[in-house]
C-alpha positions as CSV (number, residue, x, y, z in Angstrom):
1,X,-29.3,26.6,-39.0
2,X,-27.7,29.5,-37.3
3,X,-28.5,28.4,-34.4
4,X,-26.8,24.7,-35.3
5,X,-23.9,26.6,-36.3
6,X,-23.6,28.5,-32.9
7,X,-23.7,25.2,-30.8
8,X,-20.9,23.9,-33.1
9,X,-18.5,26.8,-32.4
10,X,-19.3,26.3,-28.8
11,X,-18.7,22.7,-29.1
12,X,-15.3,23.1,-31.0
13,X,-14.0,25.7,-28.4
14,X,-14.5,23.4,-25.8
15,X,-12.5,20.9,-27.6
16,X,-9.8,22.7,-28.5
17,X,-9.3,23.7,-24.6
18,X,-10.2,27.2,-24.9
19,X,-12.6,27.9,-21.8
20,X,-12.8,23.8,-21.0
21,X,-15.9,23.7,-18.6
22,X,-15.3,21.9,-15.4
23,X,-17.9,21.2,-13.1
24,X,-18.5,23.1,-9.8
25,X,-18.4,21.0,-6.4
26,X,-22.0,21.9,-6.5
27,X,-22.3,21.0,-10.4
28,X,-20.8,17.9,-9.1
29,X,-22.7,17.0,-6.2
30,X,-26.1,17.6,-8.5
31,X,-24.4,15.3,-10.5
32,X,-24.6,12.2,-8.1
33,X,-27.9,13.5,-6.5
34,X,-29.6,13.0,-9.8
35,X,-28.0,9.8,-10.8
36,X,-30.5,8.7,-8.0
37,X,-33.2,9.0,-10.4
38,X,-35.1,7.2,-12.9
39,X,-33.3,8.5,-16.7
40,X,-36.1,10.2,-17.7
41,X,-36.2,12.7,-14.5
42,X,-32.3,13.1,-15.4
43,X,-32.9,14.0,-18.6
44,X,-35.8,16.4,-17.5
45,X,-33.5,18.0,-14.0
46,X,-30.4,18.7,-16.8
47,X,-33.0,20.3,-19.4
48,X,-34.4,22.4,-16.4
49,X,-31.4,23.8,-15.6
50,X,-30.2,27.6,-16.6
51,X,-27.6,25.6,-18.6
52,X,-27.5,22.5,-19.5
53,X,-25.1,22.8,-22.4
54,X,-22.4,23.6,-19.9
55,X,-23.7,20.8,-17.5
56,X,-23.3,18.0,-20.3
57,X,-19.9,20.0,-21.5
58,X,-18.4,19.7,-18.1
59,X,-19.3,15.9,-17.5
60,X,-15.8,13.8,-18.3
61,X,-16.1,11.6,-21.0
62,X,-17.1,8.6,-18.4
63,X,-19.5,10.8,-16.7
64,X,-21.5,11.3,-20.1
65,X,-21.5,8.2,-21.3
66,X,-23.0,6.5,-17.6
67,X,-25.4,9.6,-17.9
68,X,-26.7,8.2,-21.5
69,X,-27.0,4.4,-20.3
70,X,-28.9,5.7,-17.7
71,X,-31.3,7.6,-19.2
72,X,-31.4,5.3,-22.2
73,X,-30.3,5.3,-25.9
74,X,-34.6,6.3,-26.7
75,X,-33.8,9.3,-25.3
76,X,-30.2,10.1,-25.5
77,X,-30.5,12.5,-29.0
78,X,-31.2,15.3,-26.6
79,X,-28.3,14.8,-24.5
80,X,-26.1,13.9,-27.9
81,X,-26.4,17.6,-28.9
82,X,-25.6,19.0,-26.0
83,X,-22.0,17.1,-26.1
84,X,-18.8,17.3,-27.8
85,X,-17.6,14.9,-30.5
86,X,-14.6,13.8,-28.1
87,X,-17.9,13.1,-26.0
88,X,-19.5,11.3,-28.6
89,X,-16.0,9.7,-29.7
90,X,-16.2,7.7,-25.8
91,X,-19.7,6.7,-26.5
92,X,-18.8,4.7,-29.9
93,X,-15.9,3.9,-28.7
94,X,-17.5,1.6,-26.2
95,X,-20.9,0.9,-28.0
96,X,-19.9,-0.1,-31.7
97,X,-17.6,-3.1,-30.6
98,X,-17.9,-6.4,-30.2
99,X,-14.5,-7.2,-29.2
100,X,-11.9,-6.7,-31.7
101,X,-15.2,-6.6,-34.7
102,X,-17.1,-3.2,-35.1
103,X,-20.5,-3.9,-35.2
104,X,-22.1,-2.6,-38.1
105,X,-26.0,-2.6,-36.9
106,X,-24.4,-1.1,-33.2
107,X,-22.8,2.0,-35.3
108,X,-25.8,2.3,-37.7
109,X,-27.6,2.5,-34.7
110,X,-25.7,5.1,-33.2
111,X,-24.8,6.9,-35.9
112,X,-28.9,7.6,-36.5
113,X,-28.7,8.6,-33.2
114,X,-26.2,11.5,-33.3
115,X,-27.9,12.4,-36.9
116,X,-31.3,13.1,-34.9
117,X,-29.2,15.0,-32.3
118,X,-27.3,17.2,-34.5
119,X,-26.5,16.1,-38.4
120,X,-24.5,19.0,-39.4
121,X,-22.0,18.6,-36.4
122,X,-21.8,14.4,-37.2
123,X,-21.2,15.5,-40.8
124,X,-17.8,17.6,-40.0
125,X,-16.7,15.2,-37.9
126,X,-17.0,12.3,-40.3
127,X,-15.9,14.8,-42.8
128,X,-12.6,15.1,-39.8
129,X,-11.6,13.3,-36.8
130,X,-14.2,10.3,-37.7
131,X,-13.1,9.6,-41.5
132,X,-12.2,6.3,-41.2
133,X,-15.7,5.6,-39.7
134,X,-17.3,7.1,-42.5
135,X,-15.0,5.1,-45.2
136,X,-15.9,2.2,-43.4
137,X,-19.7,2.6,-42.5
138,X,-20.4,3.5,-45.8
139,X,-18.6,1.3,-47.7
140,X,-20.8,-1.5,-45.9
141,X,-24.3,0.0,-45.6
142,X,-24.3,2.1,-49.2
143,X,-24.3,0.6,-52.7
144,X,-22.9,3.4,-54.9
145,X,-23.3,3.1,-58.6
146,X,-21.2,6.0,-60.6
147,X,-22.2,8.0,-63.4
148,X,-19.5,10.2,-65.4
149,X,-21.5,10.6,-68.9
150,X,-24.4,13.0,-68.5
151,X,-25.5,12.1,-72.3
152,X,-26.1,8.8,-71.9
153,X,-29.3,7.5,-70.5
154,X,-28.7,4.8,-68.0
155,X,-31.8,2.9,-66.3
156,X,-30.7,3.4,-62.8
157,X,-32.8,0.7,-60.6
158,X,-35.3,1.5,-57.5
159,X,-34.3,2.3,-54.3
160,X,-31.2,5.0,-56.0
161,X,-31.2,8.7,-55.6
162,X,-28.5,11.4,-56.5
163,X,-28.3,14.8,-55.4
164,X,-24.9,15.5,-58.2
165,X,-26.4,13.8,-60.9
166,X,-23.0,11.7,-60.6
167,X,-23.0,9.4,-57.6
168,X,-26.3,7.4,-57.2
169,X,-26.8,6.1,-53.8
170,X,-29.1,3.0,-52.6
171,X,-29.1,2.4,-48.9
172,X,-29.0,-1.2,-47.8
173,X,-30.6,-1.4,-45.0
174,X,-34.2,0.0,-45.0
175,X,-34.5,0.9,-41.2
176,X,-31.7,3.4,-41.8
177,X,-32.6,4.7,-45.0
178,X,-33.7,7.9,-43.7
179,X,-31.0,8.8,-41.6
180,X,-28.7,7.8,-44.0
181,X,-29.9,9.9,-46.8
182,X,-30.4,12.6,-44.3
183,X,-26.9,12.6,-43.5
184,X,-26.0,12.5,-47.6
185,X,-27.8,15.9,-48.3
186,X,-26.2,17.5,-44.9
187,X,-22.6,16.5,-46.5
188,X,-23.4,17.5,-49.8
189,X,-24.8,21.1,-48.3
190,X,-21.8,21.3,-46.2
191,X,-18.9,20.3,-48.5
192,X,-19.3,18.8,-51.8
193,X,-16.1,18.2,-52.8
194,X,-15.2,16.3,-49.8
195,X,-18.7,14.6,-50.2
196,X,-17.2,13.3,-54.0
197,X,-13.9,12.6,-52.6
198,X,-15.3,10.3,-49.7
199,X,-17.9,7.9,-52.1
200,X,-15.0,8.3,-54.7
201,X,-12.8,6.6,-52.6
202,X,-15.3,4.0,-51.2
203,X,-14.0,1.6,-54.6
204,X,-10.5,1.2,-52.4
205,X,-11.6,0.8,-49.1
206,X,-10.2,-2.7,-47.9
207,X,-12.5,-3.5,-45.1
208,X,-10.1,-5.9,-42.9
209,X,-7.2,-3.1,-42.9
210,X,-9.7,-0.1,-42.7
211,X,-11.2,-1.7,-39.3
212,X,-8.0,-2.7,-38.0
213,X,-6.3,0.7,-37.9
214,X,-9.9,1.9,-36.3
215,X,-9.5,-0.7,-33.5
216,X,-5.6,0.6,-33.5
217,X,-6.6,4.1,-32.8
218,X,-9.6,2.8,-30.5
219,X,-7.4,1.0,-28.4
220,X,-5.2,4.2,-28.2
221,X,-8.1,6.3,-26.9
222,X,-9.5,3.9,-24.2
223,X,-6.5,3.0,-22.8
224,X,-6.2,6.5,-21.4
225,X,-9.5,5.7,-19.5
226,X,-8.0,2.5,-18.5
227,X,-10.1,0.2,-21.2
228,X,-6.1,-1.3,-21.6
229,X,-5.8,-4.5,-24.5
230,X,-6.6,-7.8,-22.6
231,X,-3.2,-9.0,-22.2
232,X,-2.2,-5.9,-20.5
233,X,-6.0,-5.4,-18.6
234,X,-5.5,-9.2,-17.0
235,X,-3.0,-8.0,-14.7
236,X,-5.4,-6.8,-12.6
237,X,-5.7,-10.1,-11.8
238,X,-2.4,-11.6,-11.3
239,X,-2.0,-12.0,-6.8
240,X,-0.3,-9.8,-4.8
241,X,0.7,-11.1,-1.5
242,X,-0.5,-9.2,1.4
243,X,3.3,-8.3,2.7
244,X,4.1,-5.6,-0.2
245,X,1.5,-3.6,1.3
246,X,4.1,-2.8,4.3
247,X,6.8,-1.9,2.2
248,X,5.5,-0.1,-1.1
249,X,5.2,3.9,-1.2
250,X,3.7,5.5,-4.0
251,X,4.6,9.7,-5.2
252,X,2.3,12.2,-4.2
253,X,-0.1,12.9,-6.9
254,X,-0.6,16.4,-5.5
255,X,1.1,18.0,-8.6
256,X,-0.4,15.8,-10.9
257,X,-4.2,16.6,-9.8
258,X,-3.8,20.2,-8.9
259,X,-3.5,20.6,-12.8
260,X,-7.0,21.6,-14.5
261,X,-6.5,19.6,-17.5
262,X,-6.0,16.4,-15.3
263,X,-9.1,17.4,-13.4
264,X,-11.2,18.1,-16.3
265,X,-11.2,14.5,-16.9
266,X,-11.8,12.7,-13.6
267,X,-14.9,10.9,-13.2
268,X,-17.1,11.2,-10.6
269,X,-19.8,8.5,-10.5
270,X,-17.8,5.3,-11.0
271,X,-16.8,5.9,-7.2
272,X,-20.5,6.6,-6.1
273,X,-22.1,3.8,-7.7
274,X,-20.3,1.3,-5.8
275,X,-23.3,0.6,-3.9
276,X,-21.3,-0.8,-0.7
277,X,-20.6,0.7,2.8
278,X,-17.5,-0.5,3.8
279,X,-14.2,0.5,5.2
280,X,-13.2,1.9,2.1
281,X,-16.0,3.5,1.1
282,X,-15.9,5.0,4.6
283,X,-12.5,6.4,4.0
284,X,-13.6,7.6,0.8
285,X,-16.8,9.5,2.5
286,X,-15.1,10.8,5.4
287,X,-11.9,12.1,3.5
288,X,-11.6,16.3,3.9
289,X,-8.8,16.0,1.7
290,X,-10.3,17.0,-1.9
291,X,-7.0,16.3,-3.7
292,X,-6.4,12.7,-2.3
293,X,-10.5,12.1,-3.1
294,X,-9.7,13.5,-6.3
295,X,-6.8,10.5,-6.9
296,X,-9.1,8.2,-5.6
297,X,-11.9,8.9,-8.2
298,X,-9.4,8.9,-10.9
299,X,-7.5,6.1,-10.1
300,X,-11.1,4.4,-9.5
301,X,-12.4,5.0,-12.5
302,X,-9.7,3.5,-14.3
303,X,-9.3,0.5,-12.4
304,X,-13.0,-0.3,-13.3
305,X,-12.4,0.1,-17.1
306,X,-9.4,-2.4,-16.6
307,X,-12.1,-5.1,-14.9
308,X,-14.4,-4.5,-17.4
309,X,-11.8,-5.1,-20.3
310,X,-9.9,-8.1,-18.2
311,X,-13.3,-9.8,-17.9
312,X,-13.8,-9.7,-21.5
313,X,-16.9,-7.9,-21.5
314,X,-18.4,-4.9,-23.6
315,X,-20.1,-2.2,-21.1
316,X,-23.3,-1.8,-23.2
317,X,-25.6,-1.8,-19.9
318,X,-25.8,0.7,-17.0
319,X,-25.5,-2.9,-14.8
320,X,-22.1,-3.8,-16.2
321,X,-20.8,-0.7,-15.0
322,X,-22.1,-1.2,-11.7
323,X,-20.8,-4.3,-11.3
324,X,-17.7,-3.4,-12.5
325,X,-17.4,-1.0,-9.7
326,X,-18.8,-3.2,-7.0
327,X,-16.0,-5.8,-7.6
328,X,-13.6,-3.2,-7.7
329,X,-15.2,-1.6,-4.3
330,X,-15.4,-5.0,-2.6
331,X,-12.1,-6.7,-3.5
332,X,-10.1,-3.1,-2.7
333,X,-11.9,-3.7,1.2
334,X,-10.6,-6.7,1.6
335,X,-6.9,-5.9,1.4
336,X,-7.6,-2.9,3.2
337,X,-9.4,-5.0,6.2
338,X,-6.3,-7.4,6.2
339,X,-4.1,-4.6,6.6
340,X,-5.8,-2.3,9.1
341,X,-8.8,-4.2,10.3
342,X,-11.3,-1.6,10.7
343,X,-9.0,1.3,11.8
344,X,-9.8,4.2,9.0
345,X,-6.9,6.4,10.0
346,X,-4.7,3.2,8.9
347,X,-6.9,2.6,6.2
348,X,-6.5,6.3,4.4
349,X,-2.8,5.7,5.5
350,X,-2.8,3.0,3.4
351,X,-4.6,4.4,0.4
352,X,-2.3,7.2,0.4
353,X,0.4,5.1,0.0
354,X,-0.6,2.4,-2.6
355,X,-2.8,2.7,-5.6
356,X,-5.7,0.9,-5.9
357,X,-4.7,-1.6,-8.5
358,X,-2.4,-2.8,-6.1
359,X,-4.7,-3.5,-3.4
360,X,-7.1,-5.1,-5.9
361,X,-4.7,-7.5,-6.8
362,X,-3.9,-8.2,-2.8
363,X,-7.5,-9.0,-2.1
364,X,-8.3,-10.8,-5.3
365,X,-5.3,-13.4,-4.3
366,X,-7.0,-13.9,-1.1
367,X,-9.5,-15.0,-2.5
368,X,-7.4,-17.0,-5.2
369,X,-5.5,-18.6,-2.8
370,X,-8.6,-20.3,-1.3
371,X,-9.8,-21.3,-4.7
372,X,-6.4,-22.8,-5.6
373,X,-6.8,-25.1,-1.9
374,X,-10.5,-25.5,-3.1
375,X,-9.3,-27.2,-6.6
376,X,-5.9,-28.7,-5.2
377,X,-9.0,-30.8,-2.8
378,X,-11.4,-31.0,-5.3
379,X,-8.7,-33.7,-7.8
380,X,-8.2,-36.1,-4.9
381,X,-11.8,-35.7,-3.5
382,X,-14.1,-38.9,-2.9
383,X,-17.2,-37.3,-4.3
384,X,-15.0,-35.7,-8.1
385,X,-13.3,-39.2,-8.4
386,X,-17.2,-41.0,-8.4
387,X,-18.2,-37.9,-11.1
388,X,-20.2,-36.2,-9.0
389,X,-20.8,-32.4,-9.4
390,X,-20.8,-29.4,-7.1
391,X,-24.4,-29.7,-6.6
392,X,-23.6,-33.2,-4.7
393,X,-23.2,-31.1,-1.5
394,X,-26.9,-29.2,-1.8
395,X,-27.7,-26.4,-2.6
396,X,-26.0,-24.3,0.3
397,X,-22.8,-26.2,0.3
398,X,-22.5,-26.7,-2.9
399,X,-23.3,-22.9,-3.4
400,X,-20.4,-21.8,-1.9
401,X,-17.7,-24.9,-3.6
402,X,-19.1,-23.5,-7.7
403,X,-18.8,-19.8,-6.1
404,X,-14.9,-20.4,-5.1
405,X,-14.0,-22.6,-8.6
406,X,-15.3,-20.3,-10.8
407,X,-12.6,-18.3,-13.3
408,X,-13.0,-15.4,-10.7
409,X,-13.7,-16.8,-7.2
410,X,-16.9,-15.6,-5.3
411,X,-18.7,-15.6,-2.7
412,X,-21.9,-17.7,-2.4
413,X,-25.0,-15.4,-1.0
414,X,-28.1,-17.4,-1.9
415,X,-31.0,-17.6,-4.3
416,X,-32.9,-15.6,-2.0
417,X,-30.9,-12.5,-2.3
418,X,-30.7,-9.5,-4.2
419,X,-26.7,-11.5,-6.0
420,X,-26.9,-15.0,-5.8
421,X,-22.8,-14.4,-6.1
422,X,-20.9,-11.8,-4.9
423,X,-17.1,-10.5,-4.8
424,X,-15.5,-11.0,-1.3
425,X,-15.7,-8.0,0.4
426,X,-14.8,-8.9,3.9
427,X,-12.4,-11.2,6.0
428,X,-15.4,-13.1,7.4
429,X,-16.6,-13.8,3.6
430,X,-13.3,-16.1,3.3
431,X,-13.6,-17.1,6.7
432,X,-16.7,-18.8,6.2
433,X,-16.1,-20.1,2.9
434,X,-12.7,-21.6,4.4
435,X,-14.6,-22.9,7.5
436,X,-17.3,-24.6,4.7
437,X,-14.7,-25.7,2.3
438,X,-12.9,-27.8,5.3
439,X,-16.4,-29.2,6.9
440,X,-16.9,-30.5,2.9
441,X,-13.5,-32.1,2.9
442,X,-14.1,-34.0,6.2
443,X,-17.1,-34.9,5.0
444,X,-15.9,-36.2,1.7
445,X,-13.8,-38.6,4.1
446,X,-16.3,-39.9,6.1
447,X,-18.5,-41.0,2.7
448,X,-15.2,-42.6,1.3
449,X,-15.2,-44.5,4.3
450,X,-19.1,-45.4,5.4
451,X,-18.9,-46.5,1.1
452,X,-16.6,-48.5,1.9
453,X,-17.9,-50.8,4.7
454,X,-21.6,-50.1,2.3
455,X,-21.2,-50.4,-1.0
456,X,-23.1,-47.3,-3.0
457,X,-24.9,-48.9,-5.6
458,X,-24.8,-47.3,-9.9
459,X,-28.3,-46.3,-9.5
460,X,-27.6,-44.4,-6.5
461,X,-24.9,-42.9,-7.9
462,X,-25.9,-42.1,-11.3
463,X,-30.2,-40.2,-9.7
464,X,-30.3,-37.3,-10.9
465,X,-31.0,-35.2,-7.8
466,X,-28.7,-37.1,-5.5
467,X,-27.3,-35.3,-2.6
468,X,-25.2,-36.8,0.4
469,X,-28.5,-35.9,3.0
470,X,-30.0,-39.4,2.2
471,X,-26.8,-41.0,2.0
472,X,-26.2,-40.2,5.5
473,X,-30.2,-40.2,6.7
474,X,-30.7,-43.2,4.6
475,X,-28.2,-45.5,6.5
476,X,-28.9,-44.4,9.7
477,X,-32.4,-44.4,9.1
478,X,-32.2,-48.2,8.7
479,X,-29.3,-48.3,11.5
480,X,-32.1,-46.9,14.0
481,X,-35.2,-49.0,12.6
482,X,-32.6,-52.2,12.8
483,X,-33.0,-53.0,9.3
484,X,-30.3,-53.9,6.3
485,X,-27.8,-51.2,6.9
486,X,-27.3,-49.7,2.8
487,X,-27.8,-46.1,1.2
488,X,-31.0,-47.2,-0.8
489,X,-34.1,-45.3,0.4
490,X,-36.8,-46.8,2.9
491,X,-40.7,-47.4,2.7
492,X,-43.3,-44.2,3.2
493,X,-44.6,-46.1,6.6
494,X,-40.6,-47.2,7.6
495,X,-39.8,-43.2,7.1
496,X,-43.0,-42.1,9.6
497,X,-42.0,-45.0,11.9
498,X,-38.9,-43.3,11.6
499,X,-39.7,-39.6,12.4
500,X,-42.0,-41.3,15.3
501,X,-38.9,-42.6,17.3
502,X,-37.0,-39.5,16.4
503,X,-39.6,-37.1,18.5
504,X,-40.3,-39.4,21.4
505,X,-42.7,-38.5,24.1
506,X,-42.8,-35.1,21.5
507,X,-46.6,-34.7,20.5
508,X,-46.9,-30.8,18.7
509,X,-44.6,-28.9,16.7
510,X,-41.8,-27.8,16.9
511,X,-40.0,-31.1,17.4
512,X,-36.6,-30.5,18.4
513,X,-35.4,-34.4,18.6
514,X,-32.7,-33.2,20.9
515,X,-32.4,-36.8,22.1
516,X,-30.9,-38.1,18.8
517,X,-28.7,-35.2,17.8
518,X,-26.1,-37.0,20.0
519,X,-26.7,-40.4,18.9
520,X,-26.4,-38.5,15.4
521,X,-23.3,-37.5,15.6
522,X,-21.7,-40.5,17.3
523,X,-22.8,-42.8,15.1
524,X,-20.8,-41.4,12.2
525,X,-18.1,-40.2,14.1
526,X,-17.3,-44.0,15.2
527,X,-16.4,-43.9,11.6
528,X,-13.3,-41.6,11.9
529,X,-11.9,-43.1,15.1
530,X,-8.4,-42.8,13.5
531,X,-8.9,-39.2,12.4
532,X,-6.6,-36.5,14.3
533,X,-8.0,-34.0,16.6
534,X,-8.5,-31.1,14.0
535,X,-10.3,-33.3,11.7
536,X,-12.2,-35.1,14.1
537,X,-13.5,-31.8,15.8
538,X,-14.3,-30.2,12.6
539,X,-16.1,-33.6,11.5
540,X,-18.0,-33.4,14.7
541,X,-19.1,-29.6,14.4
542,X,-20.4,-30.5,10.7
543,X,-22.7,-33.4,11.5
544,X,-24.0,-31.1,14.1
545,X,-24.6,-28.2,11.4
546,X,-26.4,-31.0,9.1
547,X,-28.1,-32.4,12.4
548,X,-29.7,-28.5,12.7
549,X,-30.9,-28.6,8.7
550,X,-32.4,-32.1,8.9
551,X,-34.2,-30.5,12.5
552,X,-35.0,-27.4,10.8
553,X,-36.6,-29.6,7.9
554,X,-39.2,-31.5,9.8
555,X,-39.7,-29.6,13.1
556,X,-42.9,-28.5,12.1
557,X,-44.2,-31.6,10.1
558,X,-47.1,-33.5,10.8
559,X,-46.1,-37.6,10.7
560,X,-49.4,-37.6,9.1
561,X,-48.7,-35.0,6.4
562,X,-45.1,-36.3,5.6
563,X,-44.9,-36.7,2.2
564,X,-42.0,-39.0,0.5
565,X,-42.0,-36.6,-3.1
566,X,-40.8,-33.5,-0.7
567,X,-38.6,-35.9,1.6
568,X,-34.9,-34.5,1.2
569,X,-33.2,-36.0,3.8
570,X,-34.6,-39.7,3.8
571,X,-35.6,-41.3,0.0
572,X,-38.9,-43.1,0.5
573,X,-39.7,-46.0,-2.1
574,X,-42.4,-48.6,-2.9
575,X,-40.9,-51.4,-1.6
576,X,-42.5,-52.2,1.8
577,X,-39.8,-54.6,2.8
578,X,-37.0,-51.7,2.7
């Protein structure tokens, strides 16, 4: 108890700003060494240490709570002591919410957890700073039945216990019945008055107001992290063009970080978890200038917390927080590489001279603006005006058109990757998806035109797992075997007879059928005769990309092993007349 009482002084000196700890460069460099690790060894290297009260003390408010998601809630009671209740404050801030509704199984949760860390401390601060979250948790996870005449025998049902002989509790729910009543006896040994006072004035709680004014003084709190209201947080959204970046100067923050208070509370790991190398990341590694790297981790932070609350979503997972900071990371490059290509001395230039909300909202409306041509296509297009989905263009293709019309345009990687979709990070990320979103609309062309010389019949249109490969293959298929030119499929020994022509005098694998990629692409580009010399040479340098997948596709199989369920480019049917 003593001890208890010790830790709590500690604690409360801290928080009052007497002796504030702040972390050493070398404090802070273990720091993000050991965020390497697996929780549990972060747990154990902090434990380990001479110190580790003033190693958790010194971590900033996001610092200790990325520490805790990392190492895991299971485990977090040992960490939970350790920490302030401005600490702790951050924590519930960000766990117990759903949104604008406190979750009550979230803060029952956590509130067991800071009882097993240190009751007596959660006691005087929901006796304090975190009385409205007593009022509230109480008057929704207690029943309290009250007792005034001591003469009079009342048959008090199961599940109630007293310690006054006046208030009888019953906990609702049975999983937190022992914390709960655990946390009763602390208040009524630490205060019993105020331990009267607060179930006394349970009977006048009104719910709706009481969580209202808590999401009030919530949203207070967090916004000083950056965690701003959504109307305020979507902002960080709304496009910059590029041309402000040659005119905007910002203050010097020199002032501003040179004071301890303001460098008590600057994260470090937001900026090291961004998991990218890139030209600002490089900037941000090669930087002697501790003050500037200093704004930049601030500033940093802050913008992720606006992401995470513009997005709408609730950072209950170490993984949300790293994504967060990705985006942030990636999007931030991508003004910087339009600005000063890959020239850091330009690029720190530039950082000192905007903030990094304002470069995330230049790069986010690059990528915006080719999502608004990607939509402003996609209501006039051939394939949209039939009904036809993304997924009409395969699976690469129509990858990268669903990546640049979501909500928040992105880049398509592939299933094979680590992200299927990622935030654009570089020039050459739009580039491409520019240089595939034009090939798609040339292509959309051509199909309005070959359907309308061959009529595309409803069952065509309406197959499931139709793509525009055996449109294409299937007409030319039957162009090359001299049979009814139409998009319906072709027989099993048509298709062979087919891949037989294709490879010639070619007898093993790989077949390259370089005699036909020609033929290929004339044939269909006899279709856009009238088409002007951009669109006919980016038509042209398509059907030679989708020439390169069809080769790539049956290069290496056997006419003997073809097999018309696996066919993607040609649709084989029963019908030995087709």
């Amino acid at each position: 108890m003593e001890s208890q009482a010790k830790n709590f002084e500690i604690t409360e000196a801290y928080q009052a700003g007497s002796g504030m700890p702040v972390l050493t460069d070398e404090r802070r460099l273990l720091l993000k060494e050991l965020f390497a690790f697996p929780g549990r060894d972060i747990l154990n290297r902090i434990m380990n240490l001479d110190d580790p009260r003033e190693m958790v003390l010194g971590l900033t408010c996001e610092d200790f709570f990325w520490v805790i998601k990392k190492v895991g809630e299971e485990d977090s009671p040992v960490l939970l002591e350790l920490a302030s209740v401005d600490q702790w404050q951050y924590l519930l801030d960000l766990e117990i919410w759903e949104r604008d509704r406190l979750d009550i199984s979230h803060a029952s949760r956590w509130m067991t957890l800071l009882q097993q860390a240190d009751c007596r401390k959660l006691v005087r601060w929901l006796f304090s700073e975190g009385e409205y979250l007593a009022y509230y948790h109480f008057f929704r996870t207690l029943e309290v039945v009250v007792i005034n005449d001591k003469d009079e025998v009342f048959d008090i049902p199961d599940g109630f216990f007293s310690l006054d002989g006046v208030f009888y509790i019953r906990v609702l729910d049975p999983q937190y019945r022992e914390s709960m009543e655990d946390i009763i006896r602390v208040m009524v040994d630490e205060d019993l008055t105020r331990y009267q006072a607060l179930l006394l004035g349970l009977a006048g709680v009104l719910p709706a107001e009481a969580e209202e004014e808590m999401y009030r003084l919530r949203n207070v709190r967090l916004a000083e992290h950056g965690f701003l209201p959504y109307e305020e947080a979507i902002e960080v959204y709304s496009p910059l063009d590029p041309g402000v970046l040659e005119k905007e100067e910002r203050q010097d923050f020199n002032e501003i970080i040179h004071d301890s208070e303001i460098r008590a509370i600057i994260p470090l790991l937001p900026l090291s978890q961004t998991g990218t190398q890139n030209v600002f990341m490089d900037v941000v590694g090669r930087t002697g200038d501790s003050i500037f790297l200093e704004r930049l981790r601030l500033e940093f932070a802050g913008l992720a917390n606006q992401i995470l609350s513009a997005d709408g979503i609730v950072a209950h997972e170490i993984e949300t927080l790293v994504e967060a900071c990705k985006k942030g990371a990636r999007v931030i490059n991508l003004a910087i590489e339009k600005a000063c290509g890959n020239d850091l001395l330009s690029a720190e230039k530039l950082l000192r001279c905007h903030s990094l909300v304002t470069l995330f909202r230049v790069g986010f409306g690059m990528a915006l603006k080719l999502k608004w041509e990607a939509e402003h296509w996609l209501k006039g297009s051939w394939f949209y005006r039939l009904g036809l989905d993304p997924d009409f263009w395969g699976e690469h293709w129509g990858g990268i058109l669903k990546g640049l019309l979501e909500k928040r345009p992105r880049l398509y990687v592939g299933p094979g990757q680590k992200e299927e979709y990622k935030d654009f990070e570089w020039l050459s990320d739009l580039g491409e998806c520019l240089k595939a979103l034009r090939g798609l609309m040339v292509l959309d062309g051509l199909l309005e035109k070959l359907v309308e010389s061959h009529p595309l019949k409803e069952e065509i249109i309406h197959s499931p797992e139709l793509t525009f490969h055996p449109i294409l293959f299937n007409l030319w298929a039957r162009l090359l075997l001299k049979i009814e030119p139409s998009f319906s499929g072709i027989s099993l020994e048509k298709a062979k007879t087919f891949l037989y022509k294709l490879r010639g005098q070619s007898r093993k694998p790989p077949y390259k059928m370089e005699k036909f990629r020609r033929t290929f692409i004339t044939d269909f580009m006899a279709h856009a005769s009238d088409a002007d010399p951009e669109t006919a040479s980016m038509l042209e340098k398509t059907l030679s990309l989708i020439w390169e997948e069809f080769r790539e596709e049956y290069e290496l199989v056997s006419i003997s092993d073809f097999d018309g369920r696996y066919s993607k480019f040609v649709t084989i049917i029963n019908d030995l007349n087709s």
